[in-house]
N, CA, C and O atoms as a Tripos MOL2 file, in Angstrom:
@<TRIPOS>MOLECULE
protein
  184   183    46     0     0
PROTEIN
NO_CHARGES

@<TRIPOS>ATOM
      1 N          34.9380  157.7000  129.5530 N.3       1 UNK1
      2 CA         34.3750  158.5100  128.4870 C.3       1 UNK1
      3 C          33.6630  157.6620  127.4510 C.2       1 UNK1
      4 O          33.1170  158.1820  126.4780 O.2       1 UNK1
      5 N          33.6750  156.0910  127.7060 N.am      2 UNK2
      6 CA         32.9740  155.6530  126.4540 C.3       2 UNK2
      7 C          31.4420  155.7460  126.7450 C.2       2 UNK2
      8 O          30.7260  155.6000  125.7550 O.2       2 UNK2
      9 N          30.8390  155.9600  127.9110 N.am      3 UNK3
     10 CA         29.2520  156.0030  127.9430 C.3       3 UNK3
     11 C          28.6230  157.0840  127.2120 C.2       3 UNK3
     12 O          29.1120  158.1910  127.4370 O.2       3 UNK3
     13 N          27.8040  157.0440  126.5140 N.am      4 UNK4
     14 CA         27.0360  157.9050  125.8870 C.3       4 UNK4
     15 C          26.6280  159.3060  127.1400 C.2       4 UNK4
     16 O          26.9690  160.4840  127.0360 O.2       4 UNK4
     17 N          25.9440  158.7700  128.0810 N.am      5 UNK5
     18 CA         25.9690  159.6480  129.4760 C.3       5 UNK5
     19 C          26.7070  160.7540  129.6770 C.2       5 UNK5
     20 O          26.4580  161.9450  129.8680 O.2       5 UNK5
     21 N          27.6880  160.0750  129.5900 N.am      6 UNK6
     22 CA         29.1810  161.1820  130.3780 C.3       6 UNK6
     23 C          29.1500  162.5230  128.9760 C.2       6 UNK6
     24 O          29.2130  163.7440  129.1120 O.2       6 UNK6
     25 N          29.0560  161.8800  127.9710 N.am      7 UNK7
     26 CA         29.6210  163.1220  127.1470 C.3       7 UNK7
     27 C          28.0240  163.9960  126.9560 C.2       7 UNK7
     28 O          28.0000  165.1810  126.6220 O.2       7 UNK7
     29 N          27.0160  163.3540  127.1730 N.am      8 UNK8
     30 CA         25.3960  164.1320  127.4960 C.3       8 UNK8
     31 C          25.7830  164.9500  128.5970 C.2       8 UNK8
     32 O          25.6200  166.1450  128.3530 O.2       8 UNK8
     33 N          26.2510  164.6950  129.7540 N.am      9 UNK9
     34 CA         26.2010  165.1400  130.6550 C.3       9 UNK9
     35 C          27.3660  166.5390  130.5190 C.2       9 UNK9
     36 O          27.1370  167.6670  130.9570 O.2       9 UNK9
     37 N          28.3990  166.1810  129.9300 N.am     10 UNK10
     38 CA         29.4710  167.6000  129.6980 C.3      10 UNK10
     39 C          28.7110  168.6430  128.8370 C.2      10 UNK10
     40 O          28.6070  169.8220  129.1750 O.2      10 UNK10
     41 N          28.1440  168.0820  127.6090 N.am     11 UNK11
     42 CA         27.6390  168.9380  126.8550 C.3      11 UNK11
     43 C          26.9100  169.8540  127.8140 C.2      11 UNK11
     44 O          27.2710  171.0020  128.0750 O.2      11 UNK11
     45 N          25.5520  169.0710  128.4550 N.am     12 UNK12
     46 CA         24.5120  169.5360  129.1020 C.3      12 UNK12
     47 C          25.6040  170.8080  130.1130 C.2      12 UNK12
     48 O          25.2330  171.9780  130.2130 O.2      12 UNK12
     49 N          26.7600  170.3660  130.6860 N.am     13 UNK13
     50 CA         27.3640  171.2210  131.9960 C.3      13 UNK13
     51 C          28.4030  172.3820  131.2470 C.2      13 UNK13
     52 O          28.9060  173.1860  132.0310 O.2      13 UNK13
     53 N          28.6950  172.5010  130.0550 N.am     14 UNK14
     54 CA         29.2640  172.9830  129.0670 C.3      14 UNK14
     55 C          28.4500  174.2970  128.8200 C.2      14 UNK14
     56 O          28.8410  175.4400  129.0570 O.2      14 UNK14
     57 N          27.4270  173.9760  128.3790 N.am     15 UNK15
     58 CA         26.1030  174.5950  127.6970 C.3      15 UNK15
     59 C          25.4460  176.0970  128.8910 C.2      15 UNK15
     60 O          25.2290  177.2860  128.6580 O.2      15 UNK15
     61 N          25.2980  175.1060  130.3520 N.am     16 UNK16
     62 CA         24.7110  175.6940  131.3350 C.3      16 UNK16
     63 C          26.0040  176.5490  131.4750 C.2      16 UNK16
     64 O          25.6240  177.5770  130.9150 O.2      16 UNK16
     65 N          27.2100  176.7760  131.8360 N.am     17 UNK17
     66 CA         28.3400  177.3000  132.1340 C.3      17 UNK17
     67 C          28.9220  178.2740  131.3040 C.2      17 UNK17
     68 O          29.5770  179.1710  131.8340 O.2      17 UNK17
     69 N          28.7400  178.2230  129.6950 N.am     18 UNK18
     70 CA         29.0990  178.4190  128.8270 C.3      18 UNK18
     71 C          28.1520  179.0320  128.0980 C.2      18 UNK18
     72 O          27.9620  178.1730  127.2370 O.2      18 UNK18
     73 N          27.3770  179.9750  127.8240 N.am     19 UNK19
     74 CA         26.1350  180.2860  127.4500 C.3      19 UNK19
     75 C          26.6700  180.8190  125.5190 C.2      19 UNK19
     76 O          27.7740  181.2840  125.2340 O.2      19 UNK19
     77 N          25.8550  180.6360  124.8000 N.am     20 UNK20
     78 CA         26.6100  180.5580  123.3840 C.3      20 UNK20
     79 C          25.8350  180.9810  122.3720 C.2      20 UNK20
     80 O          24.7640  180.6050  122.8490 O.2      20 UNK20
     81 N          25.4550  181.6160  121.0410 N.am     21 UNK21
     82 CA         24.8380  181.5180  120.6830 C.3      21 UNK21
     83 C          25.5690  180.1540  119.5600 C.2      21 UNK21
     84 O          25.1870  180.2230  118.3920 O.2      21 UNK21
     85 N          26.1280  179.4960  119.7550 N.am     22 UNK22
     86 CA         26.2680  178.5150  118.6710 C.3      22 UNK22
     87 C          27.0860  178.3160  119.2730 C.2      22 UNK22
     88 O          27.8620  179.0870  119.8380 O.2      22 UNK22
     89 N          26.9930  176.2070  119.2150 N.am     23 UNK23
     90 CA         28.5530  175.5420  120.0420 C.3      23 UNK23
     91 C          28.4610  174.2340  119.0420 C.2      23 UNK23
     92 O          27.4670  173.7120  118.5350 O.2      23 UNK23
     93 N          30.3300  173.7780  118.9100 N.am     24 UNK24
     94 CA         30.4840  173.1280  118.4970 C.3      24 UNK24
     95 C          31.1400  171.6520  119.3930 C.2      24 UNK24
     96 O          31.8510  171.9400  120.3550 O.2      24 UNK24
     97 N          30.9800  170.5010  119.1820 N.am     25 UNK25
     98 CA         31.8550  169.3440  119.9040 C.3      25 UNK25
     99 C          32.6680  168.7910  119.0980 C.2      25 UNK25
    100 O          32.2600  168.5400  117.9640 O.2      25 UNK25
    101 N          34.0730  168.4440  119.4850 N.am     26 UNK26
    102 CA         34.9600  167.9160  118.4160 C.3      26 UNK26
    103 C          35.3070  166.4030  119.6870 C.2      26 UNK26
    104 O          35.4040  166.2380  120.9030 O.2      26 UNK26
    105 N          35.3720  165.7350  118.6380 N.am     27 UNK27
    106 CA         36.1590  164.4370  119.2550 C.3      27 UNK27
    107 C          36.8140  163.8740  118.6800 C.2      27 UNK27
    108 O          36.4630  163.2950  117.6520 O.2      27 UNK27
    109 N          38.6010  163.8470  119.4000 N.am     28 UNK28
    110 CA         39.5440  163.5350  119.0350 C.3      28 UNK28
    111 C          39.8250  162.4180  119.3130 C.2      28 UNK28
    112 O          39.0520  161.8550  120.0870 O.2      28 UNK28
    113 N          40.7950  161.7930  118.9040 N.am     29 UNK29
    114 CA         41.9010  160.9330  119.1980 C.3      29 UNK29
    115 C          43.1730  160.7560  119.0830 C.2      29 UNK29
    116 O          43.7200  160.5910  117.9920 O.2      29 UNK29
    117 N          43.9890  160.7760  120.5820 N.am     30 UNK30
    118 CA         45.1690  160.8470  120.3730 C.3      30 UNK30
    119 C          45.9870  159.7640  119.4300 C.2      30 UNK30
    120 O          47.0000  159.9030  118.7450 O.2      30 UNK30
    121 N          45.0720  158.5510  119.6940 N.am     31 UNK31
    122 CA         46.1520  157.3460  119.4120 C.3      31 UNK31
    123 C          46.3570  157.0660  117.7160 C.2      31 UNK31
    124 O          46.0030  158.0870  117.1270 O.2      31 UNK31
    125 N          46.6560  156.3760  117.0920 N.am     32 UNK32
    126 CA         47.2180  156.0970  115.9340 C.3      32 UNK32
    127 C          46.2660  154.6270  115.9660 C.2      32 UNK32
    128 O          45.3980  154.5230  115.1000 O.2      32 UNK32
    129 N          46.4030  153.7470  116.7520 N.am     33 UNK33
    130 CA         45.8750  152.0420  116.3640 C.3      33 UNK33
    131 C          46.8120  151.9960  116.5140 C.2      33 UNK33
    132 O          47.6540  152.7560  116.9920 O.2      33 UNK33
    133 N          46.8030  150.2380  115.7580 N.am     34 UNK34
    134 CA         47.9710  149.3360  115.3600 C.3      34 UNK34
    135 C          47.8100  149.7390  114.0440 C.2      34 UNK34
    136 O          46.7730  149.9390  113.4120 O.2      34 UNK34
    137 N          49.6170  149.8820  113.5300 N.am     35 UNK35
    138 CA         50.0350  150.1500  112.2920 C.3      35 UNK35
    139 C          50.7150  148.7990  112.0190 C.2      35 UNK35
    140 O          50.8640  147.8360  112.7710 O.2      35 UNK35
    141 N          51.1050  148.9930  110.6840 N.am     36 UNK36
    142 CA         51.8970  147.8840  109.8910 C.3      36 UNK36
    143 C          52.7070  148.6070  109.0680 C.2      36 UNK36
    144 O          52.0830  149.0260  108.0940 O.2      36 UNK36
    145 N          53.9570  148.9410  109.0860 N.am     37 UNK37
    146 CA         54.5160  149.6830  108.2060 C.3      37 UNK37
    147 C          55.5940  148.7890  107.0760 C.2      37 UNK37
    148 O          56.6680  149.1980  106.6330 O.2      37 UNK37
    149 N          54.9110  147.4430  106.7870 N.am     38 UNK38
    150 CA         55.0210  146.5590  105.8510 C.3      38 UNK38
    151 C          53.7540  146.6540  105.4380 C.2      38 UNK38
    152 O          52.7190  146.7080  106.1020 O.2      38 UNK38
    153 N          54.0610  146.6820  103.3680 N.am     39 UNK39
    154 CA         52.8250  146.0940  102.7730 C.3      39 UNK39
    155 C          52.2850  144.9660  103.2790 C.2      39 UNK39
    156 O          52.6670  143.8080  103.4460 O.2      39 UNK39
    157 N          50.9270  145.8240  103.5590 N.am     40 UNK40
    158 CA         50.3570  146.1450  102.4020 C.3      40 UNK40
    159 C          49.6060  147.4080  103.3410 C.2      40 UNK40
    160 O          48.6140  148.0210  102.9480 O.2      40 UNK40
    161 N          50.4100  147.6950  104.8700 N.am     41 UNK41
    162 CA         50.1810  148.8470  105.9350 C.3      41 UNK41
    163 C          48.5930  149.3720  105.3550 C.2      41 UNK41
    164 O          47.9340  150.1960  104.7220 O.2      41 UNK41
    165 N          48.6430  147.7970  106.3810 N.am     42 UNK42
    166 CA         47.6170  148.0270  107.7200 C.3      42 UNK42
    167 C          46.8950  148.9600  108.3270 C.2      42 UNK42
    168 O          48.0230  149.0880  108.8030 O.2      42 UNK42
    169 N          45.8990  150.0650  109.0010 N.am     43 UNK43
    170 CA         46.3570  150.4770  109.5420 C.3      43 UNK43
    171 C          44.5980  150.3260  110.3760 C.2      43 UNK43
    172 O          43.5740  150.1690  109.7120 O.2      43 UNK43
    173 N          44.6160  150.3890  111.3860 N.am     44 UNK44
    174 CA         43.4330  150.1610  112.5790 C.3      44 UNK44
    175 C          43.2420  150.8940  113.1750 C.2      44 UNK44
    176 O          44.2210  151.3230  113.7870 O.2      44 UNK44
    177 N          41.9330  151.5480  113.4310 N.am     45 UNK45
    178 CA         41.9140  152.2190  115.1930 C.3      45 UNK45
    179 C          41.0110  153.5010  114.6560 C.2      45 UNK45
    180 O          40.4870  153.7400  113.5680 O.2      45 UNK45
    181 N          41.0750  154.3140  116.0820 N.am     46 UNK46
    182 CA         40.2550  155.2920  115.7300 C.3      46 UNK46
    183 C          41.0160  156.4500  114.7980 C.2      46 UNK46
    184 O          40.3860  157.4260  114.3910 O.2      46 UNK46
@<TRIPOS>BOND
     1     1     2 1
     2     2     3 1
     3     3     4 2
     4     3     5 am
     5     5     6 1
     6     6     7 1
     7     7     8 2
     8     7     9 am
     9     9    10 1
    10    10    11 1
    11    11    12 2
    12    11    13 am
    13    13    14 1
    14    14    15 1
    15    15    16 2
    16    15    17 am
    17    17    18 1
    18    18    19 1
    19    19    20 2
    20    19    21 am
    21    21    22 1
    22    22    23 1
    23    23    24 2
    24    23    25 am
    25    25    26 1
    26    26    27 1
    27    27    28 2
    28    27    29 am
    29    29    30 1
    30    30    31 1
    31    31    32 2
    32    31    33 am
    33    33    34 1
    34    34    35 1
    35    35    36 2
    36    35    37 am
    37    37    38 1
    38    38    39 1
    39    39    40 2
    40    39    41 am
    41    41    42 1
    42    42    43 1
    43    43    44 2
    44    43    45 am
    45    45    46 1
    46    46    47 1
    47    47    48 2
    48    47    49 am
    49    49    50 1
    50    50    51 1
    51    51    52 2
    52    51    53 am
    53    53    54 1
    54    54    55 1
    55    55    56 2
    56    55    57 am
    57    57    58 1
    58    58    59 1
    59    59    60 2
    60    59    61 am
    61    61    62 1
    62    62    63 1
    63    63    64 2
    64    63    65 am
    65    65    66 1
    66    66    67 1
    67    67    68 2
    68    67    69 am
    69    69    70 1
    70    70    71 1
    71    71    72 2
    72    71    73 am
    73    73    74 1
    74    74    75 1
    75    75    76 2
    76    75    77 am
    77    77    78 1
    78    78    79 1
    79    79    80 2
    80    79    81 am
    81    81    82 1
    82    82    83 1
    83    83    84 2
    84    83    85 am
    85    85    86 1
    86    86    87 1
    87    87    88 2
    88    87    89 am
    89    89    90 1
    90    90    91 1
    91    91    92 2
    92    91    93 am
    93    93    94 1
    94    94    95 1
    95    95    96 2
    96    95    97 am
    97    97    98 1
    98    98    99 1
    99    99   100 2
   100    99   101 am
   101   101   102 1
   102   102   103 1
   103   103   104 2
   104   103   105 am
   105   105   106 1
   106   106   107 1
   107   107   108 2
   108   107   109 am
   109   109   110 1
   110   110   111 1
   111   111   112 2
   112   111   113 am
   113   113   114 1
   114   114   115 1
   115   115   116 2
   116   115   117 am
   117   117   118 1
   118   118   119 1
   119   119   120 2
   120   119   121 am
   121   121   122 1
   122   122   123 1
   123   123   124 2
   124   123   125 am
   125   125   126 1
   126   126   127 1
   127   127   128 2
   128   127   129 am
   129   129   130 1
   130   130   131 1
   131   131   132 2
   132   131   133 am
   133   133   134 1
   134   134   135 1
   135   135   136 2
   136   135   137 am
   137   137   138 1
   138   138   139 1
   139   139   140 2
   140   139   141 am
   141   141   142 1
   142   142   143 1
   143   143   144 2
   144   143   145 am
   145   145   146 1
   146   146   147 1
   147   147   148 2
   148   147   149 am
   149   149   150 1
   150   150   151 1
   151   151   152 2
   152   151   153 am
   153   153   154 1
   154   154   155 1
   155   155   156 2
   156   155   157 am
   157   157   158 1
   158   158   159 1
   159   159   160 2
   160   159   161 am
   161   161   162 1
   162   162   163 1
   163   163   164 2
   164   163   165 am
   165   165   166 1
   166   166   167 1
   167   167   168 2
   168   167   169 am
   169   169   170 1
   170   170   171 1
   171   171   172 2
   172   171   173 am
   173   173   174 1
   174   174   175 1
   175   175   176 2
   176   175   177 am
   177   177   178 1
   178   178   179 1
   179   179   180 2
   180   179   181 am
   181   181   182 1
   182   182   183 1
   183   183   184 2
@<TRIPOS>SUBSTRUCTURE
     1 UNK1         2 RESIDUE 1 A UNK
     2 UNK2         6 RESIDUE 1 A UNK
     3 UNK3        10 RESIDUE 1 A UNK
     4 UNK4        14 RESIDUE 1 A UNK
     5 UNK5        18 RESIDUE 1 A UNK
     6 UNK6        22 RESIDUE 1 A UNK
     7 UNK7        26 RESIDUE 1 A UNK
     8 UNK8        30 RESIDUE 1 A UNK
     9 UNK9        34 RESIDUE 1 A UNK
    10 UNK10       38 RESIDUE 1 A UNK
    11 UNK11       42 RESIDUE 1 A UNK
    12 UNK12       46 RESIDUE 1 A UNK
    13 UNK13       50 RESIDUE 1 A UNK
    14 UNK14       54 RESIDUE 1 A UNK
    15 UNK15       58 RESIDUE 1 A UNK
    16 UNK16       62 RESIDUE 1 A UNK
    17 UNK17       66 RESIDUE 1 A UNK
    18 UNK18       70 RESIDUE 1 A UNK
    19 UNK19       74 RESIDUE 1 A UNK
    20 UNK20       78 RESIDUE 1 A UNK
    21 UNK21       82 RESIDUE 1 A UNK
    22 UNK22       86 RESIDUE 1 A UNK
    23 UNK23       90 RESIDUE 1 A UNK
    24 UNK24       94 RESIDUE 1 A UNK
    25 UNK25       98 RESIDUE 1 A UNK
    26 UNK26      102 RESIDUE 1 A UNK
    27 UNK27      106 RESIDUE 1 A UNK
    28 UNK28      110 RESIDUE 1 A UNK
    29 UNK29      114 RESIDUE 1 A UNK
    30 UNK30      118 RESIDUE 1 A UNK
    31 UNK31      122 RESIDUE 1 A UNK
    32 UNK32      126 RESIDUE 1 A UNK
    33 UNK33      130 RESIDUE 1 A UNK
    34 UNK34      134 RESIDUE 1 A UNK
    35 UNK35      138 RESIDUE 1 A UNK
    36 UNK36      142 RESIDUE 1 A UNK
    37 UNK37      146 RESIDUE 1 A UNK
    38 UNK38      150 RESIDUE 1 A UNK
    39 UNK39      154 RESIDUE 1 A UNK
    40 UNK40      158 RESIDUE 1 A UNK
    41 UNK41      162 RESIDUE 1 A UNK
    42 UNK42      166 RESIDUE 1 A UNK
    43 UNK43      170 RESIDUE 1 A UNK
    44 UNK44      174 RESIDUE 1 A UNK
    45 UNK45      178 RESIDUE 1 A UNK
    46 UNK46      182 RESIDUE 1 A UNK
């Protein structure tokens, strides 16, 4: 999922499948990063 492509290509197969008058894309992330739960916490990632 990191290629720009792949998520062109869902939209594009989304769109055709899914006919809409208005669509939205959300992109999540499950993960947290690396935390530090000592000051001065850290915290990284998406």
């Amino acid at each position: 999922m990191g290629a720009q492509e792949t998520l062109e290509d869902f939209i594009d197969w989304g769109k055709a499948n899914y006919p809409a008058q208005k669509y939205m894309v959300v992109l999540f992330d499950h993960g947290m990063g690396i935390m530090n739960y000592k000051p001065p916490y850290n915290i990284r990632g998406v």
